[in-house]
C-alpha positions as CSV (number, residue, x, y, z in Angstrom):
1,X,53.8,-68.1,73.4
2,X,55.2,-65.0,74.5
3,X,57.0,-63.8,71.5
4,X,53.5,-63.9,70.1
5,X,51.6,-62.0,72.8
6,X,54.7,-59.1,72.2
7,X,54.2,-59.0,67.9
8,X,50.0,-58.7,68.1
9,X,50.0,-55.2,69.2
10,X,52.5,-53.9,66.4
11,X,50.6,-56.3,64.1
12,X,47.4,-54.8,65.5
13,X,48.7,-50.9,64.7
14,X,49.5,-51.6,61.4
15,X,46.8,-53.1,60.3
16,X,45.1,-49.9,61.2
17,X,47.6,-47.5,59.9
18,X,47.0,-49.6,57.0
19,X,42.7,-49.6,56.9
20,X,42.5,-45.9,57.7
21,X,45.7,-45.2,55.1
22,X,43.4,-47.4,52.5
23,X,40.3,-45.4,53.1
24,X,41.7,-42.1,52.7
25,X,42.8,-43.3,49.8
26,X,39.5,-43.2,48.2
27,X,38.5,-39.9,48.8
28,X,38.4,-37.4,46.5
29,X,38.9,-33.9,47.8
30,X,36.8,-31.2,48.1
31,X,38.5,-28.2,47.0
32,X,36.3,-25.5,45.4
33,X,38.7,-22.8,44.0
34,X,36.0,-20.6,43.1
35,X,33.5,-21.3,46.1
36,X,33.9,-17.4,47.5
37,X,32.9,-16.1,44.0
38,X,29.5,-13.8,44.8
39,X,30.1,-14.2,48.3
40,X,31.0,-11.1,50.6
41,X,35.0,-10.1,50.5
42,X,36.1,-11.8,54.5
43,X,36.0,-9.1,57.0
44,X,38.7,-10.5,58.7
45,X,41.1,-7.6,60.4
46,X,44.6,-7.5,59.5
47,X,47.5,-5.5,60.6
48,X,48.5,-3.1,57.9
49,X,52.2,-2.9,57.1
50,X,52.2,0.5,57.8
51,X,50.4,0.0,61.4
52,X,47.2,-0.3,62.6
53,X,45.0,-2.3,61.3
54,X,42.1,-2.9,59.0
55,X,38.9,-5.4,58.0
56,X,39.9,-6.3,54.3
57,X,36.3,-5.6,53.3
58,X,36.5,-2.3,54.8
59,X,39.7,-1.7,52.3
60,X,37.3,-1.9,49.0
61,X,36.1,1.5,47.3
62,X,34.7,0.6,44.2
63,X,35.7,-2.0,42.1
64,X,39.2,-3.3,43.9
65,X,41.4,-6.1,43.1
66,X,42.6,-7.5,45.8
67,X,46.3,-9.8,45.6
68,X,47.6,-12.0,47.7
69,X,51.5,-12.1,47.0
70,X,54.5,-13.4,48.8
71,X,58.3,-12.1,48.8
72,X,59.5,-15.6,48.3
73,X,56.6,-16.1,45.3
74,X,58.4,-16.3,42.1
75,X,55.5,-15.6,40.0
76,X,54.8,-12.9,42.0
77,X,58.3,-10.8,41.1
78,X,56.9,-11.7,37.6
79,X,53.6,-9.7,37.8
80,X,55.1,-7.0,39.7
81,X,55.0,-5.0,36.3
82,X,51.2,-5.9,35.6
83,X,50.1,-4.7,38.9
84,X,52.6,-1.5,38.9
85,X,50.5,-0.5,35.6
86,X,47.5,-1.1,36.5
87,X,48.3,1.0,39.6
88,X,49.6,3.6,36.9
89,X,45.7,3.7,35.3
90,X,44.0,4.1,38.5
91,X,43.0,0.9,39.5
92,X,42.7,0.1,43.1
93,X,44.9,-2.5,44.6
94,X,44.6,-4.3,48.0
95,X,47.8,-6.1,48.7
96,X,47.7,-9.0,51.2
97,X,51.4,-10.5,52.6
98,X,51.0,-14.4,52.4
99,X,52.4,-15.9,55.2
100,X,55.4,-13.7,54.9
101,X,57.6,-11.7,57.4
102,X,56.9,-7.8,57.4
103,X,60.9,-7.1,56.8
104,X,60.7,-9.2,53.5
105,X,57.2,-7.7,52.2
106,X,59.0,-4.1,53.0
107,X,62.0,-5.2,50.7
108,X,60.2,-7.0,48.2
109,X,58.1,-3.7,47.5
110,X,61.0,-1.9,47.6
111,X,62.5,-4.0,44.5
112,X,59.7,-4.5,42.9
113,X,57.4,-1.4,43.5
114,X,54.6,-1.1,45.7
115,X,51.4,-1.3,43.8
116,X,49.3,-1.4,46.8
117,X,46.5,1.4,48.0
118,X,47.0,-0.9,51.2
119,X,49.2,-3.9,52.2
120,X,47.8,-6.1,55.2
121,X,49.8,-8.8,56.4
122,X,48.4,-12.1,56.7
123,X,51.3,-13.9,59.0
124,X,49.6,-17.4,59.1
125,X,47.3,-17.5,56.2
126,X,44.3,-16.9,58.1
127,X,42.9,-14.3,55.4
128,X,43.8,-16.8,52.7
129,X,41.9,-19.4,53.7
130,X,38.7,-16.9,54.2
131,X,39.3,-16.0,51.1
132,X,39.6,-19.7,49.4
133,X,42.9,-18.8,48.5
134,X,44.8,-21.8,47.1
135,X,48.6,-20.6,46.9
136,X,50.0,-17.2,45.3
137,X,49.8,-15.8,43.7
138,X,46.4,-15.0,43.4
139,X,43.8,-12.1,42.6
140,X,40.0,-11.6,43.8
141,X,37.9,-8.7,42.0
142,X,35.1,-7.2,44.5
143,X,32.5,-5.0,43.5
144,X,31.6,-2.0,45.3
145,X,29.6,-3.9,47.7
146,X,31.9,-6.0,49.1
147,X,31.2,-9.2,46.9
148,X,33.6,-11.0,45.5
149,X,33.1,-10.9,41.7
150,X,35.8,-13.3,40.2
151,X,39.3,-14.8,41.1
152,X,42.5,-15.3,39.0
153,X,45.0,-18.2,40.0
154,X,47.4,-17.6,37.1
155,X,50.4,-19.8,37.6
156,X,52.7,-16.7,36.0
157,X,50.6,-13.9,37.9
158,X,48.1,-12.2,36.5
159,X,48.3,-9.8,33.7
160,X,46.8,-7.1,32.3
161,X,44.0,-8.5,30.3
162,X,43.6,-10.9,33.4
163,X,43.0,-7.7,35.6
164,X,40.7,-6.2,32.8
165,X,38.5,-9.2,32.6
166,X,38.0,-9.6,36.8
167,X,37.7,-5.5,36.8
168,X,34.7,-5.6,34.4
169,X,33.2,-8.4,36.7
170,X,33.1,-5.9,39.5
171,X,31.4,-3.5,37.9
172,X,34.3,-1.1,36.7
C-alpha cells in the first residue's frame, strides 16, 4: 500500500506534463511577419554606437531603410556589399546591432564597411521585437512619416533590387 501512495504523485505530474504537452500541441502559432507593415517605425530609444542615444523613429529623414544585422549573421557579411552601394547612391541607412556586443558590431563594420547614417545597438532584442523582427537579417522601409512601408526577410540579405522595391514603397 505504501509503494502505491509514493508512485501517484509522479504518476499524477506526468500525466499533466503529458495533457498540457498534448494541448500545445495543437496550436498553431501566431506569428505575423508583416504585422508592423503601415504601422509607425517603434520609438523605442537605443544607445547609439557612437554614444548617446536615440528613438529609432527619430533616426528617419525621408524614405530610410532601416537593417537589423548581427556580427555573427552570416548572411549579413553577405549583403554587406548591397548595403555599402546603396550607401554609395545616397540612400539612408539605419543600422540596428541584434543582440550583439558593441566590440563585435565595431569590428564587423570595420571588415565589412559601415553603411550606416546611424548604428543603435539593440543588446537584448528589445527593438526587434517592436519591430516584428523575426531573425537577421532583416530590412524595414519607412516613409517620411515614420510608417513602416515594407519589410525584407531575405534568407541571403537583401539586395539591391530588394532595397529598390522597399525604397519605392516609402515614397522615394
Amino acid at each position: 500500500m505504501r509503494s502505491w501512495l509514493a508512485v501517484l504523485p509522479v504518476a499524477a505530474l506526468l500525466a499533466l506534463v503529458a495533457m498540457f504537452a498534448g494541448s500545445s500541441l495543437h496550436r498553431a502559432p501566431k506569428i505575423e511577419p508583416m504585422a508592423v507593415i503601415g504601422h509607425p517605425a517603434s520609438a523605442i530609444v537605443l544607445s547609439r554606437l557612437t554614444g548617446g542615444a536615440a528613438p529609432v523613429r527619430s533616426l528617419v529623414r525621408g524614405p530610410t531603410l532601416i537593417n537589423f544585422y548581427a556580427s555573427w549573421c552570416a548572411p549579413c557579411v553577405k549583403e554587406a556589399p548591397a548595403l555599402m552601394a546603396l550607401k554609395a547612391e545616397g540612400v539612408r541607412i539605419v543600422g540596428v546591432a541584434y543582440e550583439d556586443k558593441p566590440e563585435a558590431t565595431e569590428a564587423f563594420l570595420r571588415r565589412f564597411g559601415n553603411p550606416y547614417a546611424e548604428v543603435l545597438l539593440d543588446p537584448d532584442g528589445r527593438a526587434g521585437v517592436d519591430f516584428g523582427t523575426t531573425g537577421v537579417p532583416e530590412t524595414y522601409a519607412v516613409d517620411a512619416g515614420g510608417v513602416i512601408r515594407a519589410k525584407s526577410a531575405q534568407l541571403g540579405g537583401i539586395t539591391a533590387a530588394d532595397a529598390e522595391a522597399l525604397l519605392e514603397k516609402a515614397g522615394k
